[in-house]
N, C-alpha and C positions, 0 to 999 in steps of 0.2 A: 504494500500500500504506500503510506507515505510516513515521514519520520513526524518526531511529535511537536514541531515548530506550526506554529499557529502557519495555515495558507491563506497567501492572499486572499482576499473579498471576492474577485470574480472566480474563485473556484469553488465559492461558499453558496449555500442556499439556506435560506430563512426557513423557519420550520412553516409558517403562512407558502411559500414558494414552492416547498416541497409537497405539502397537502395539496395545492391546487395541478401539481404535474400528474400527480398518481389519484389527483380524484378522491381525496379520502377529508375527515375533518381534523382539523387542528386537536379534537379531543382524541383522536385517535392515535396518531403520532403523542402525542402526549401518554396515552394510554400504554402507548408500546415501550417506550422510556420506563416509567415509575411503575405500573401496576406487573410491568414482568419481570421487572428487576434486572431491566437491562437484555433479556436472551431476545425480546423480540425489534426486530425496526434493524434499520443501519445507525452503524453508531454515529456521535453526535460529538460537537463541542460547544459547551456552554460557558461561555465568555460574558461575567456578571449572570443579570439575568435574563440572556437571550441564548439561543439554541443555535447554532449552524452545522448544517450538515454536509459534507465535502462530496464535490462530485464522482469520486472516487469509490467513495466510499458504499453512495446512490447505487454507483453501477453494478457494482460487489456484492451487495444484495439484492439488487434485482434478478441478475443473471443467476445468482445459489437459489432461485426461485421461481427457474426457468422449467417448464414443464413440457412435452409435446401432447398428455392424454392426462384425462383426469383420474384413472391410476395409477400413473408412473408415478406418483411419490407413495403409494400404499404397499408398488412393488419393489422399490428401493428403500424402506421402511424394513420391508420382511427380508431382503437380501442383508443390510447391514445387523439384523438379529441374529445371522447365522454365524455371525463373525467368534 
């Protein structure tokens, strides 16, 4: 990914920015943050009290979230059980 030095602004997205690219609401981005204790969402940097989330970081989880059928993750679910 990238190292832990804050990234410029234009590689940042506001959590407002990022609800309105993936269509979802600001409580839920929120939701994904604090009520999962962090395992859900892409991760974040919170600078005071604002939230930015690196482009990077966006595509990192979108893609680990890339499916082609709506059981492909229930079949690699069961394949990594057998590990």
């Amino acid at each position: 990914m990238h190292d832990n030095k804050i990234p410029p602004r234009n590689e940042l997205l506001t959590e407002k920015e990022l609800a309105e690219l993936w269509g979802v609401s600001l409580s839920t981005l929120q939701h994904w943050r604090c009520a999962s204790g962090g395992k859900v969402g892409p991760r974040y940097y919170k600078i005071g009290f604002r939230v930015f989330y690196h482009i990077d970081d966006i595509a990192q989880y979108a893609k680990e979230r890339f499916f082609q059928s709506t059981n492909e993750r229930v079949i690699n679910s069961e394949a990594n059980d057998g590990k």
